[in-house]
LOLOVO-902421 format. One line per field, with one value per residue (C-alpha): residue in three letters; residue number from 1; x, y, z. Coordinates in steps of 0.05 Angstrom, whole numbers, plus 5000, padded with zeros to 4 digits. Layout:
// residues N
rest: (ala/...) $
nr: (NUM/...) $
x: (X/...) $
y: (Y/...) $
z: (Z/...) $
***
This chain:
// residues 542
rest: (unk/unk/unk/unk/unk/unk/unk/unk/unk/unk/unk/unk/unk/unk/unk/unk/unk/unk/unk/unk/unk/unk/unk/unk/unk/unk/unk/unk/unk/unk/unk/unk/unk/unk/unk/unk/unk/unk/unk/unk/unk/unk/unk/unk/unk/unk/unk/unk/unk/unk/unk/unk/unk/unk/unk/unk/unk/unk/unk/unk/unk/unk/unk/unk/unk/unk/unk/unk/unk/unk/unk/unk/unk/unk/unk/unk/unk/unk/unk/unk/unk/unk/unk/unk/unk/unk/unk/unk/unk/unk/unk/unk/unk/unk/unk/unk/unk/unk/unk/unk/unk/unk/unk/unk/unk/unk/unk/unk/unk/unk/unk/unk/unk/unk/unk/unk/unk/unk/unk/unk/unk/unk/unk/unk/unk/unk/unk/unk/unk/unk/unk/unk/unk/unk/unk/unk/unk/unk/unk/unk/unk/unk/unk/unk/unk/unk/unk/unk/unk/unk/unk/unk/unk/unk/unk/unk/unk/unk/unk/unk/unk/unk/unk/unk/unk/unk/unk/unk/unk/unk/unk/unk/unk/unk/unk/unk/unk/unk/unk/unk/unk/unk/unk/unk/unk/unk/unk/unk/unk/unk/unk/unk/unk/unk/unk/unk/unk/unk/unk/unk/unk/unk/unk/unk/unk/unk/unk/unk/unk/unk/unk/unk/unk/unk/unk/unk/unk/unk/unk/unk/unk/unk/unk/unk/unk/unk/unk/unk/unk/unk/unk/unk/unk/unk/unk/unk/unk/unk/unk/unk/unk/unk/unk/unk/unk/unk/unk/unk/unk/unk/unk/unk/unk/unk/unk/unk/unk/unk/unk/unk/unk/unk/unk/unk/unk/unk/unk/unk/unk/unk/unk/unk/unk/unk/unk/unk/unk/unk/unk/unk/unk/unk/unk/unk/unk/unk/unk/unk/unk/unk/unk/unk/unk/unk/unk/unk/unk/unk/unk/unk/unk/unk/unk/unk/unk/unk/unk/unk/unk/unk/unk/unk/unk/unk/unk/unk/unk/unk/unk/unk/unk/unk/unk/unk/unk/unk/unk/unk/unk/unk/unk/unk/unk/unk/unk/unk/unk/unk/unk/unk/unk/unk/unk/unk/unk/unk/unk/unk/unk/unk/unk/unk/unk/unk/unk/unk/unk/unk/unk/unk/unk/unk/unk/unk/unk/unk/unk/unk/unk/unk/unk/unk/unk/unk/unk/unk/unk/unk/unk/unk/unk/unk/unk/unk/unk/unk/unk/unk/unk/unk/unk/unk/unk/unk/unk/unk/unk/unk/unk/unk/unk/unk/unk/unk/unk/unk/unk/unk/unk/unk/unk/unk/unk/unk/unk/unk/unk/unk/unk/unk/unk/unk/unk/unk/unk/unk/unk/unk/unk/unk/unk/unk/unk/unk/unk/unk/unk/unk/unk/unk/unk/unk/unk/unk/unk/unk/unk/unk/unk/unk/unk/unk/unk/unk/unk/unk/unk/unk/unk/unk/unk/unk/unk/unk/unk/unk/unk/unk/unk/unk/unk/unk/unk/unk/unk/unk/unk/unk/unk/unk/unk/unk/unk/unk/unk/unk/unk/unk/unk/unk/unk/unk/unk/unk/unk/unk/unk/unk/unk/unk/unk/unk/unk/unk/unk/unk/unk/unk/unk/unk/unk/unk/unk/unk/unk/unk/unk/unk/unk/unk/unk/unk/unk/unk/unk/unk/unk/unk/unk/unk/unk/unk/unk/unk/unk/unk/unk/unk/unk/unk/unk/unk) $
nr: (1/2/3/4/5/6/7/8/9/10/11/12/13/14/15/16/17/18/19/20/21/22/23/24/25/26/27/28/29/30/31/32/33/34/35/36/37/38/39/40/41/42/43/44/45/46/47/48/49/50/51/52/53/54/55/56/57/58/59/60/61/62/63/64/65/66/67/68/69/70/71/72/73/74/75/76/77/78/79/80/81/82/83/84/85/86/87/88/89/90/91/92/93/94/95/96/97/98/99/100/101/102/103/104/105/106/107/108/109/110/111/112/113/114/115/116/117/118/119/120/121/122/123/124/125/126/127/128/129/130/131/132/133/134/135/136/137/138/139/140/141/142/143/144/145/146/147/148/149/150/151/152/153/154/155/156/157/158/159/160/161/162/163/164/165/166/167/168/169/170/171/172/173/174/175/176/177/178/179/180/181/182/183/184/185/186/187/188/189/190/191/192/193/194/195/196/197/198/199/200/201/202/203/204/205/206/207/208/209/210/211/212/213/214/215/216/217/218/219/220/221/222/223/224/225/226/227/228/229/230/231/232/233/234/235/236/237/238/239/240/241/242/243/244/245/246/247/248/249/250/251/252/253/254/255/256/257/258/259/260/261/262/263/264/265/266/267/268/269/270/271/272/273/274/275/276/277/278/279/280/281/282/283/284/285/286/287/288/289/290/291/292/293/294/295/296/297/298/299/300/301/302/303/304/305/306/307/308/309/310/311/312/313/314/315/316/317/318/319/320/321/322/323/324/325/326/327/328/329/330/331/332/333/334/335/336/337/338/339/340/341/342/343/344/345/346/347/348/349/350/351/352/353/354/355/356/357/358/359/360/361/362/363/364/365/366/367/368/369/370/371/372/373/374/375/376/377/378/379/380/381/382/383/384/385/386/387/388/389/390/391/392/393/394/395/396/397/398/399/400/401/402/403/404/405/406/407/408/409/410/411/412/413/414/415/416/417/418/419/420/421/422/423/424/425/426/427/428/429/430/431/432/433/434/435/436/437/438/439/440/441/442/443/444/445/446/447/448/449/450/451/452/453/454/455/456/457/458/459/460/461/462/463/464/465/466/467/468/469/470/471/472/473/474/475/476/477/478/479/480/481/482/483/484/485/486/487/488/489/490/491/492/493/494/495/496/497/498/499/500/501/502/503/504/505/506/507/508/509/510/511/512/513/514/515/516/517/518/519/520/521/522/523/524/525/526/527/528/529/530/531/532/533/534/535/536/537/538/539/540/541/542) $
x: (2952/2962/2896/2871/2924/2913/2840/2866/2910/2861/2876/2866/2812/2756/2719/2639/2572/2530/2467/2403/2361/2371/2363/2396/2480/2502/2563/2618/2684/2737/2734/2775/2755/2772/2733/2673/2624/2595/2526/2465/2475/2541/2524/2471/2513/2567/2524/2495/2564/2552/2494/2523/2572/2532/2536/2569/2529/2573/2572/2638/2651/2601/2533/2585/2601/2531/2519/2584/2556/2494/2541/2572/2501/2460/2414/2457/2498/2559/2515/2549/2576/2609/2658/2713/2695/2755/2718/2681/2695/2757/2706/2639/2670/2707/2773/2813/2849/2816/2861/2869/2805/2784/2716/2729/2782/2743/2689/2742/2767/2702/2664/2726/2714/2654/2664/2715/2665/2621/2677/2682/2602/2599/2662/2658/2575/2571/2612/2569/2527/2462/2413/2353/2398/2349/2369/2438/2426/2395/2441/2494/2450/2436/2517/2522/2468/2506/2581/2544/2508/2581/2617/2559/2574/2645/2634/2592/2632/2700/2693/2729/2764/2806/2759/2775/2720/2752/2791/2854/2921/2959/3013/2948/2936/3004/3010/2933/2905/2841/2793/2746/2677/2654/2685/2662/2589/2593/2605/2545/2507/2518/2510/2453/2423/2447/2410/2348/2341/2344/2320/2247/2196/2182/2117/2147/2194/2177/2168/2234/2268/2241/2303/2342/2360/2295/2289/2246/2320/2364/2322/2313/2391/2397/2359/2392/2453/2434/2407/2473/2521/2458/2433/2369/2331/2358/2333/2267/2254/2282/2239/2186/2191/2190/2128/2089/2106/2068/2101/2116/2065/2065/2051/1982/2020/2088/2100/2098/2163/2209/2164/2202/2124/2121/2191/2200/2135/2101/2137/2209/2250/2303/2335/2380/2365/2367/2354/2353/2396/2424/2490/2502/2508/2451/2426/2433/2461/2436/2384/2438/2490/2441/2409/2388/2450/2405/2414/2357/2338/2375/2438/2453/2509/2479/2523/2482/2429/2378/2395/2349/2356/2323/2262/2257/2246/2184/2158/2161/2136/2082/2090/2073/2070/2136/2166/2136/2163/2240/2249/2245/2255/2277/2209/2168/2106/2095/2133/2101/2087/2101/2050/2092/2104/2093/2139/2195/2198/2192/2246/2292/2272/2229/2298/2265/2217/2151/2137/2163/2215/2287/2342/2390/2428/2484/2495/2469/2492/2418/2374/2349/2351/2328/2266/2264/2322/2278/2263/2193/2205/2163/2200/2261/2301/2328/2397/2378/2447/2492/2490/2432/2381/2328/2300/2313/2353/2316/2363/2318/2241/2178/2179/2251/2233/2177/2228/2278/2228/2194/2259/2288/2223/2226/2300/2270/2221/2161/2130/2064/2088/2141/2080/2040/2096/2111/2042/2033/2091/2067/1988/2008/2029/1958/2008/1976/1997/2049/2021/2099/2137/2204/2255/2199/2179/2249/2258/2198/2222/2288/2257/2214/2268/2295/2231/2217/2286/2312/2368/2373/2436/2414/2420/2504/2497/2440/2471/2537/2500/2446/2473/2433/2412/2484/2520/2556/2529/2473/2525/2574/2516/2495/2569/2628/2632/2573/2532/2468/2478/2529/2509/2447/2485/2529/2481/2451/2385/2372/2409/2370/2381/2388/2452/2472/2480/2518/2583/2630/2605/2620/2565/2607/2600/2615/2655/2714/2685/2718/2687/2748/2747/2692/2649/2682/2713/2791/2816/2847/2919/2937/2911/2958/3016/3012/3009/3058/3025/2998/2932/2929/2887/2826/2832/2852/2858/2942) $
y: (4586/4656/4684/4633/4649/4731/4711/4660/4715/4754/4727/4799/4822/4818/4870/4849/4886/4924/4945/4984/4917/4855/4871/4941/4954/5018/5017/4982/4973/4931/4900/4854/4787/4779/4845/4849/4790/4815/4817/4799/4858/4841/4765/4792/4843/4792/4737/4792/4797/4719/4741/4784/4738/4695/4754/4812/4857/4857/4827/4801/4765/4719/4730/4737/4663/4646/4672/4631/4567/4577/4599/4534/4497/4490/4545/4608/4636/4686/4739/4804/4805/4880/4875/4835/4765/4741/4735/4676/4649/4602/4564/4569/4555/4492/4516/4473/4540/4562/4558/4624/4646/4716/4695/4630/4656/4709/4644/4615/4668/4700/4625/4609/4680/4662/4605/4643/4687/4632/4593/4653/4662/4588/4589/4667/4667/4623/4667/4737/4746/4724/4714/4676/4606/4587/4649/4638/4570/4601/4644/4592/4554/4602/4610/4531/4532/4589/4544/4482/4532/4559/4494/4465/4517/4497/4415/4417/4463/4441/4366/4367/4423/4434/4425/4485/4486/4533/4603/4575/4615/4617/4562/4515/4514/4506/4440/4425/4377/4375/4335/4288/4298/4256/4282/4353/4324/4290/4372/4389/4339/4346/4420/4425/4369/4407/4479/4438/4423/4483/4533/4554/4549/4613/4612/4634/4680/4756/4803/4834/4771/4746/4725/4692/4620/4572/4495/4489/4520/4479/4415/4436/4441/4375/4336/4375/4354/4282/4277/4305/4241/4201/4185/4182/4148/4199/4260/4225/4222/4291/4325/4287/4318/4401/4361/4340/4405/4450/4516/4520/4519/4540/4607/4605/4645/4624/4696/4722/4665/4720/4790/4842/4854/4784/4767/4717/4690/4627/4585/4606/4575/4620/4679/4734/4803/4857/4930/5000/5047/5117/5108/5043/4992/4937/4910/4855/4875/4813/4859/4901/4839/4796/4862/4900/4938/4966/5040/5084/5068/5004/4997/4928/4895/4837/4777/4710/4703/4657/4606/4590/4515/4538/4577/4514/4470/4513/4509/4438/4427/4475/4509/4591/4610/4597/4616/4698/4695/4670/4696/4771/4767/4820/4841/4832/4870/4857/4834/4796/4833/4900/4952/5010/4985/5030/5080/5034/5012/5097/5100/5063/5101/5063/5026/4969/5034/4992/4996/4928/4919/4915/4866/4897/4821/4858/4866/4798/4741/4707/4774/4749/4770/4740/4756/4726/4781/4827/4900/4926/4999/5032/4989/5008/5058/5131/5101/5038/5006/4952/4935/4979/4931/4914/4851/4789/4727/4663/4613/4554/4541/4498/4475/4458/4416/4385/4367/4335/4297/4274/4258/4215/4177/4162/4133/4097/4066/4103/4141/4140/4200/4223/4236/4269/4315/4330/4343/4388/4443/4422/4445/4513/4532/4491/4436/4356/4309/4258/4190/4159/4109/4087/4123/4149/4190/4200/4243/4281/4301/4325/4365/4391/4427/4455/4502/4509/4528/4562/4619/4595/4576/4499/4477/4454/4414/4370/4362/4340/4296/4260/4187/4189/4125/4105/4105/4176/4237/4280/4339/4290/4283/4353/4381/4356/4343/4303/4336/4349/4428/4438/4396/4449/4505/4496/4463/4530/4497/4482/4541/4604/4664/4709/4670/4641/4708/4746/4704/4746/4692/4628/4578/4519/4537/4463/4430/4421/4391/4338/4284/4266/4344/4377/4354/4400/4470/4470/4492/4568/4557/4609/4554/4500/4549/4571/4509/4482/4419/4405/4418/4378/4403/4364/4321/4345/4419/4413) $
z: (8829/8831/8835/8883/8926/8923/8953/9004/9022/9049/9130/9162/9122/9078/9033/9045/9026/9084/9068/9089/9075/9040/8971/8967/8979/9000/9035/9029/9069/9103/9179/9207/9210/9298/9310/9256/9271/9343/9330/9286/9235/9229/9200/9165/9136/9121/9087/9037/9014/9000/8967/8928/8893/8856/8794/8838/8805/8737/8665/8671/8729/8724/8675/8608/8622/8626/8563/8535/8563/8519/8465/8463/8455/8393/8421/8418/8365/8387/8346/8348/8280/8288/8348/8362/8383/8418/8490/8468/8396/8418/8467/8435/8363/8400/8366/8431/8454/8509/8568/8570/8549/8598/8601/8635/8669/8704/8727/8766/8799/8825/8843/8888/8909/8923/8958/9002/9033/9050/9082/9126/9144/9160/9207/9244/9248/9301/9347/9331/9394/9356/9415/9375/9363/9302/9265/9274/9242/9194/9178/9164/9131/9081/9070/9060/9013/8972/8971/8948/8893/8873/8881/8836/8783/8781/8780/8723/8682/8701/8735/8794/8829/8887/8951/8999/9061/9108/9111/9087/9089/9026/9057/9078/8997/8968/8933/8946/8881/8846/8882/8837/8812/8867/8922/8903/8891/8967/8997/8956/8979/9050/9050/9008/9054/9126/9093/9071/9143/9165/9122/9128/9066/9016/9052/9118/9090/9096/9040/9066/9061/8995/8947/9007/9004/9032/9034/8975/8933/8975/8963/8883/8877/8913/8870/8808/8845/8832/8766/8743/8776/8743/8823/8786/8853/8906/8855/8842/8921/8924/8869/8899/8962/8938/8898/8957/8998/8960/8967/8886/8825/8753/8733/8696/8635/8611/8596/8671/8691/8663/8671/8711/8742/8776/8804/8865/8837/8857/8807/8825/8876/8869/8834/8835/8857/8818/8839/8804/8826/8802/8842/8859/8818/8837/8782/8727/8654/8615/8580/8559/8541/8498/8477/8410/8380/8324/8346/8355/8436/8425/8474/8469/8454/8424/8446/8460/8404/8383/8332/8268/8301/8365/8338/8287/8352/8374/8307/8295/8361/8348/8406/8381/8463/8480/8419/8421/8494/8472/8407/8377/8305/8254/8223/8285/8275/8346/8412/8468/8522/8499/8501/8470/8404/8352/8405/8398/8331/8323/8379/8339/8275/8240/8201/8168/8130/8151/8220/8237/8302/8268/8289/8238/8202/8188/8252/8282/8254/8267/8267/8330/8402/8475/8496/8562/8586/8548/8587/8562/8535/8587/8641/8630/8681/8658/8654/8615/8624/8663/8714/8724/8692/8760/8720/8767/8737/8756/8773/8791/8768/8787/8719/8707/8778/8736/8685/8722/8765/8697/8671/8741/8726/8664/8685/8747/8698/8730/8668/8700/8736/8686/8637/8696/8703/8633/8611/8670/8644/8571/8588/8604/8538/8515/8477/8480/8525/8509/8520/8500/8548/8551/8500/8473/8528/8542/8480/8487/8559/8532/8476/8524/8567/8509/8486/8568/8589/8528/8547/8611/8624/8620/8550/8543/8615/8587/8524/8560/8611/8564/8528/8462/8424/8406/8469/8457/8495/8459/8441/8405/8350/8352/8345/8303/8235/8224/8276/8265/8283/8238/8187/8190/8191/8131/8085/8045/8032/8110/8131/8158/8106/8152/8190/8119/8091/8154/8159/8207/8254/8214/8201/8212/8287/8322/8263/8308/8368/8394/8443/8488/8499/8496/8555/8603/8602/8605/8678/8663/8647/8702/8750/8721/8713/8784/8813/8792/8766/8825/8787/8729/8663/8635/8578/8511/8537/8541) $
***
């Protein structure tokens, strides 16, 4: 396990994140672990550093995976169609020869990295000399909630992983095994419930402190937590609970849930932090990932776009609000929520000759691009690249809460309040209510999530998680030979023309999916290799 081990390795010291406030990094160094945590600032300082994992500020480390998750789903297409695609295509193509993938690779390494720093905030912060004892819980708090976040990210895309809970030395973790599902799940659990306790409500937070961990996020990932291992009472009571506490509510227009001009909104429970910053680098770089490489102003790179199969969904739905806010097509003679238009389209040199917005095809497979991680022109910073991007990533909303209680419901057999739920997050976007029950209502709760939660980083996990009608899960009909996706995808009278026509990413995207597989990512071979074989790979991955 070489690269776990170079992190465990790190007795003497640790490289952490100091800062001028909670949002903003602007030093950073190295202390030793005996000497640093003497006082207040110095936990504070510390936990930031926990903060700062969940993306590190970097498209690599962490946010290029989420984009590969969505990849793998029927949502996202690889879509650059002019640059080499070797970062994703052997996982989000299911060619089976991932081990070694970078992308994945890179996941691993910084979530246990992760995890490592909050192993260390959880044991030192109780010896700083923190005078008010309630912020010193706090404090820790806030570092549990982050490992059960990280430790969740690695459960659900890997099953289970080797369990480390304290600042291990490297001899502490030779030999050390994959623990199950379950037994990951159970330090989730318990440290999601411990920070719930603990942590104070987004109402009591101050402005300064707004983006830090609170109960209604620890309470939100707990019940999320449940609905995954199907503990579809404990979520219910759970989702229930953030419910009846009031601190969260829909925004009144979908369009604002992603708007760089109402982050840590009323809807969102919580989300990343992303600053501008000439020098440092502080910000996000989804914009620029999943972004327009058209030329002109366009710098993206255009990696993560919109399938024909997704923007069908909204259509057949009929739901025209949610589709201007996640789709920007080629030929756009407008774009929602931007008020610079005709400056852009002139920007990028008017390419399509008639004053529409131009996703060149030849250059994206589906001549489509995200427009939740999209930066209005005027909004965007001098030096519009990553990580420079200040647009927060929302990690957890009101209305995915709305979802999952609807859908733990619906399970539990109460649709009385599944519909409630699900008509609430439907009214926003002025769609009718559903009146179904049973499967019925079922499947109009899981089409739901798909146009609300498009892009998000949620599609693959419900389509792993979800038993259709016949007994297999929902992505074993969607993917494979007969799967509905590709079936889609390589018929040319279904197909989109646009993604029919551009085939340097190849339609047949999902045709080798395989079942007793492709439910979970393989464990990077490095892992296996270093261990030994103490760590043994998942399922079909060898």
């Amino acid at each position: 396990m070489k690269q776990l081990f170079i992190i465990l390795a790190l007795f003497a010291t640790v490289t952490f994140s100091s800062c001028s406030d909670f949002l903003e990094e602007d030093v950073r160094g190295q202390e030793n672990l005996d000497t640093y945590f003497q006082s207040e600032a110095d936990a504070e300082a510390f936990l930031t550093g926990c903060y700062n994992a969940i993306t590190y500020h970097g498209w690599w480390q962490i946010e290029n995976f989420w984009i590969l998750t969505d990849m793998c789903s029927d949502d996202l297409w690889m879509g650059n169609t002019t640059q080499d695609q070797s970062g994703y295509i052997s996982l989000a193509h299911y060619q089976g020869v991932g081990q070694s993938n970078g992308t994945i690779s890179n996941f691993w390494q910084y979530r246990y990295k992760g995890i490592l720093r909050c192993n260390i905030a959880i044991e030192r912060i109780p010896e700083a000399s923190i005078l008010d004892e309630s912020k010193k819980n706090r404090l820790i708090a806030e570092a549990k909630f982050l490992r059960a976040y990280f430790y969740f990210e690695l459960v659900k895309n890997f099953g289970g992983v080797p369990i480390i809970d304290g600042f291990l030395m490297p001899e502490e973790v030779s030999g050390i095994k994959r623990s199950t599902a379950e037994e990951v799940y159970a330090l989730i659990e318990k440290d999601l419930t411990e920070a719930a306790a603990i942590l104070p409500q987004r109402s009591e937070l101050a402005s300064s402190d707004m983006g830090r961990a609170t109960r209604g996020a620890a309470l939100g990932m707990l019940g999320k937590a449940y609905l995954y291992q199907d503990k579809f009472g404990e979520a219910k009571t759970t989702f229930q609970t953030v419910i009846d506490e009031k601190e969260y509510e829909l925004m009144a227009d979908f369009g604002d849930t992603w708007s760089i001009d109402a982050e840590n909104n009323k809807e969102s429970l919580f989300e990343v932090q992303n600053a501008y910053d000439e020098t440092y680098d502080l910000g996000g770089s989804l914009s620029i990932v999943t972004g327009n490489r058209s030329g002109g102003d366009q710098d993206g790179w255009a990696w993560g776009l919109p399938s024909a199969n997704l923007e069908n969904a909204f259509i057949k739905a009929g739901d025209t609000e949610r589709l201007k806010w996640t789709i920007i097509k080629n030929g756009a003679t407008e774009i929602a929520g931007e008020d610079h238009f005709a400056e852009l389209v002139t920007a990028q040199g008017d390419q399509n000759g008639n004053g529409t917005y131009c996703v060149d095809p030849a250059k994206h497979k589906s001549a489509r691009i995200n427009r939740k991680f999209y930066l209005p022109y005027a909004k965007r910073p001098e030096n519009y690249n990553q990580p420079k991007v200040p647009l927060n990533h929302r990690i957890m909303r009101y209305a995915d809460v709305l979802l999952m209680y609807a859908e733990a419901c619906n399970e539990t057999n109460d649709d009385v309040n599944a519909r409630t739920a699900l008509n609430q997050v439907r009214k926003r976007v002025n769609l009718a209510n559903v009146e179904a029950s049973g499967n019925e209502l079922r499947k109009a709760i899981r089409a739901e999530r798909r146009l609300e939660l498009a892009c998000e980083n949620h599609r693959i996990y419900d389509l792993r998680r979800w038993t259709d009608d016949n007994g297999k899960k929902v992505i074993c009909n969607i993917m494979g030979p007969n799967g509905s996706f590709v079936a889609y995808n390589t018929n040319q009278t279904t197909a989109d023309a646009y993604e029919w026509e551009n085939q340097y990413e190849p339609s047949n995207k999902g045709y080798t999916f395989d079942e007793n597989r492709d439910l979970l990512f393989p464990i990077p071979l490095y892992e296996i290799t270093m261990s030994n074989g103490t760590i043994e790979q998942n399922p079909g991955w060898n």
